[in-house]
N, C-alpha and C positions, 0 to 999 in steps of 0.2 A: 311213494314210499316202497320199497323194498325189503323183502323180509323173506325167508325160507324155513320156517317154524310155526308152530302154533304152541309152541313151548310155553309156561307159566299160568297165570292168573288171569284169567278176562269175564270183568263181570257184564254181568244179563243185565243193561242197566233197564232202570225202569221210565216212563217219561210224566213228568209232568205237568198236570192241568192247574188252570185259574177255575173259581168258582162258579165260571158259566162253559164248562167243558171245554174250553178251546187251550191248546195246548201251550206249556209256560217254558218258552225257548230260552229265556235268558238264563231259567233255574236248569234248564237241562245242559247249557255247556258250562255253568257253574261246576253241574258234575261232574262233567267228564274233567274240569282241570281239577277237580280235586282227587278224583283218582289218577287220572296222571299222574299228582304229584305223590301220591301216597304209593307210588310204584308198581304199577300193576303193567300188564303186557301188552296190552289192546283193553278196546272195550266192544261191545255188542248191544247196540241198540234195534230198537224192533224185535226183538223175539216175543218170545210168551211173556215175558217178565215185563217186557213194554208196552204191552196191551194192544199189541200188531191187532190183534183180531179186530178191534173197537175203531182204529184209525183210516180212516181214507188212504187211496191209493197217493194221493196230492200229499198229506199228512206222511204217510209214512216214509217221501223222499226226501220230503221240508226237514224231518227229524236228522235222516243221515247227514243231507247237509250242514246240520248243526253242528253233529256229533264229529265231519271232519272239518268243520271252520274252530271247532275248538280243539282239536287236539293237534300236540304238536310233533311229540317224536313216537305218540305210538299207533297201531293201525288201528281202524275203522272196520269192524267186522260187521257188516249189517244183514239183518236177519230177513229174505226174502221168499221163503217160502208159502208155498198156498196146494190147495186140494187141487188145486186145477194149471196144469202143466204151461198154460199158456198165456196165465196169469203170474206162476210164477219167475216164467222166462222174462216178462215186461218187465216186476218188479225188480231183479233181478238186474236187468240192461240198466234200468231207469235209479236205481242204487250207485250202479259201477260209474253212471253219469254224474252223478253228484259224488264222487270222490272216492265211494268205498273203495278199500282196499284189498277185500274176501267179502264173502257171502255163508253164511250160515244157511240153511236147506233143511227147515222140519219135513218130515215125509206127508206123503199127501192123506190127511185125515178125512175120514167120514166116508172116502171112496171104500177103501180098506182094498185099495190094488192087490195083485199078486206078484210076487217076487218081480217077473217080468217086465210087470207094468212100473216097481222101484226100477230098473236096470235104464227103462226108454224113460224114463221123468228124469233122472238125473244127468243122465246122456245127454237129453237132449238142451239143459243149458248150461253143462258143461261143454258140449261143443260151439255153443253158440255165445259165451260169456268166458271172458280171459282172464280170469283172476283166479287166486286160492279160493275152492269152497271147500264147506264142512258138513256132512252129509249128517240129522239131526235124528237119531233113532229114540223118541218120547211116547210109547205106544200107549202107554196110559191115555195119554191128548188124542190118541189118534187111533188107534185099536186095530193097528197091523202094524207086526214087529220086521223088520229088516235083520234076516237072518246072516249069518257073518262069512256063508259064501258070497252073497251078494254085494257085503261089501267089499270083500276082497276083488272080486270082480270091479267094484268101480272105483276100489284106489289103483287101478292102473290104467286109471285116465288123467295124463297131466294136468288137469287141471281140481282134479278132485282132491284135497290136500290132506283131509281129516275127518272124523267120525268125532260125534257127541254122542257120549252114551248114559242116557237115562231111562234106560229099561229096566232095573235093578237086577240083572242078572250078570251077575262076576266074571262065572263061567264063561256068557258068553262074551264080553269083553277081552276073558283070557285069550278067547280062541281070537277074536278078533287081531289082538296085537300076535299072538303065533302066526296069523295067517300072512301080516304086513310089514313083519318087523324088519323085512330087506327092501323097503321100498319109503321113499319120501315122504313117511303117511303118519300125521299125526291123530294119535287117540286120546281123546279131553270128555273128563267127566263132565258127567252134566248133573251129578246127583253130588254137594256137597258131601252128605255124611258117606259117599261112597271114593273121594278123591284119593285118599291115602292108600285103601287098597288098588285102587286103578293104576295110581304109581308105583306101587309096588311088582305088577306086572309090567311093566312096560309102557304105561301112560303115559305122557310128556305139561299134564297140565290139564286146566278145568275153565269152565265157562258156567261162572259163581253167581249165585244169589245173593250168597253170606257176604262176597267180595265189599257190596253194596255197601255194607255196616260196618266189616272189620275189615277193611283192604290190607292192612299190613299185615296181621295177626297169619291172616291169605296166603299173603307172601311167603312169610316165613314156613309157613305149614309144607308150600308144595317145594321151593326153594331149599328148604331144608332136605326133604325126599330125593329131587332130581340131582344133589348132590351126595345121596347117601347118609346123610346122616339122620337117619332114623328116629332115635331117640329125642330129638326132637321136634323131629314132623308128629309123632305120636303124642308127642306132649301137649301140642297146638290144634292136633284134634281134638283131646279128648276137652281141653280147654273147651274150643268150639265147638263141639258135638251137643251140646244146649242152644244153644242158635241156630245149628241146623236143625232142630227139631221144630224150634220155634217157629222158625219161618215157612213152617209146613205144616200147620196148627189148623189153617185155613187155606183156602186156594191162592196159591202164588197167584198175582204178588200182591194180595190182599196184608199180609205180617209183614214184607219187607217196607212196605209204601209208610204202611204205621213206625215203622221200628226208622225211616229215616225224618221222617216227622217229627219224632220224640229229639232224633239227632239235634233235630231244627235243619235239615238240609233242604227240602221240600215239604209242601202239602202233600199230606193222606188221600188227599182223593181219588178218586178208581170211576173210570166212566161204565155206566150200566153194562148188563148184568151185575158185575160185582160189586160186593155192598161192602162198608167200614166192617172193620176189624170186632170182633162184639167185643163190648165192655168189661169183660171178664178175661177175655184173653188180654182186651189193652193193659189192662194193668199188669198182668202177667208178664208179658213182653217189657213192659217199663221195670220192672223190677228186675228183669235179666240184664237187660243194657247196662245197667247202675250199677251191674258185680263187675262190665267190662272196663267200665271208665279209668278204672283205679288199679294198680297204677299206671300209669300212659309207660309201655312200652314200645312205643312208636318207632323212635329211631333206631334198637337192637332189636326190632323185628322187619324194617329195613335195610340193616347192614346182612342177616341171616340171607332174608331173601335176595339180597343180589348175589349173592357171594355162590347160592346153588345155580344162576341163571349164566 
């Protein structure tokens, strides 16, 4: 599949499990064709939101190959990053083997590299792996921030395609798209409640959580923006600016796993460390889902979002 953007909506999907931990393949390409069909740009499985951390190296390639045996017209972004450079080159190779079509790259946690050591990690499987990646700056997870010389420096590696930015810092996102804005380099939030201002800069799109729940609502938000019209990209925020809170109530993706269970899309389950949703929030979250349902604007928040794309 062929594609030259990272433009739109791709959600963080989550994956999965049966009651004895072992992961539920048929409910995860259930998902991806139902955001398929609910219009989103790609999808992204493996990240944090899929509990990459918890999954075997086996598990985490079985996943991608899911996520491209079910999808039909759009990409495969799979998330193959790790603390360790040479682990995430395998994963990486061993993703692009199994169909991915881009690679997602959280930076390397727990090491807390320095700038240098970002420039040779990324380098090094972008030179050795030929597809779009997306260089993932979440320092919360990871406790060293990729400052936006550096990434300017490694978007002009062909094969470096894009920047996730979930650092909550604007500022440097601004500088980021200044520093790239002449070069084939996509900038995609990673922080929901922060997509609208991202677009507003110069952002081209987001790699969602929320996507998960309200994929069209999604659509129409960034869709709306990346064609200009404002007024109601802001509208569809402020709509979903309560679900973005929600789903960060508790550690991702502890509320998205519960809020797509309430859907009835998957089971809630989360393999250890992370525990169910507490009973105070589940209801809480039940109670917000139930303001979304009504009225189903589904298909005018599909005709919006394609019309910006």
């Amino acid at each position: 599949m062929n594609y030259d953007t990272f433009g739109g909506v791709y959600p963080a999907m989550c994956t999965p499990f049966h009651d004895d931990d072992s992961i539920d393949f048929q409910t995860f390409r259930d998902e991806v064709r139902r955001l398929e069909a609910a219009g989103v740009d790609g999808v992204v499985p493996v990240g944090s939101t899929g509990e990459s951390a918890t999954l075997s190296h086996d598990e985490h390639v079985e996943v991608v190959e899911a996520a491209v045996d079910a999808a039909e017209d759009v990409p495969v972004i799979a998330g193959s990053g790790s603390n360790n450079t040479a682990e995430a080159l395998s994963l990486s190779q061993r993703s692009v083997e199994a169909g991915a079509d881009g690679l997602l790259l959280i930076s390397p946690y727990y090491n807390k590299p320095e700038q240098q050591g970002f420039l040779d990690h990324y380098r090094a499987i972008a030179d050795a792996v030929d597809v779009p990646q997306v260089v993932y700056n979440v320092p919360g997870r990871t406790g060293q921030n990729i400052e936006p010389e550096t990434v300017a420096e490694l978007a002009t590696h062909e094969n470096i395609a894009g920047y996730k930015a979930a650092g909550g810092d604007l500022n440097q996102v601004g500088e980021i798209v200044e520093r790239t804005r002449d070069q084939a380099f996509d900038v995609l939030s990673g922080n929901d409640g922060e997509t609208l201002p991202i677009l507003s800069v110069g952002g081209t799109g987001c790699i969602s959580v929320a996507a998960n729940v309200e994929p069209e609502r999604m659509g129409t938000l960034v869709g709306a923006a990346l064609a200009g019209d404002y007024e109601t990209a802001r509208e569809r925020h402020h709509e979903l600016g309560p679900l973005f809170r929600a789903l960060f109530w508790e550690t991702n993706p502890i509320p998205v796993k519960a809020a797509l269970e309430t859907r009835g899309h998957m089971s809630g389950r989360l393999r250890s460390p992370l525990t169910d949703l507490t009973a105070e929030n589940r209801e809480r979250l039940d109670a917000l889902l139930a303001e979304y349902e009504a009225p189903d604007r589904g298909d005018e928040d599909s005709e919006v979002a394609e019309a910006g794309r």
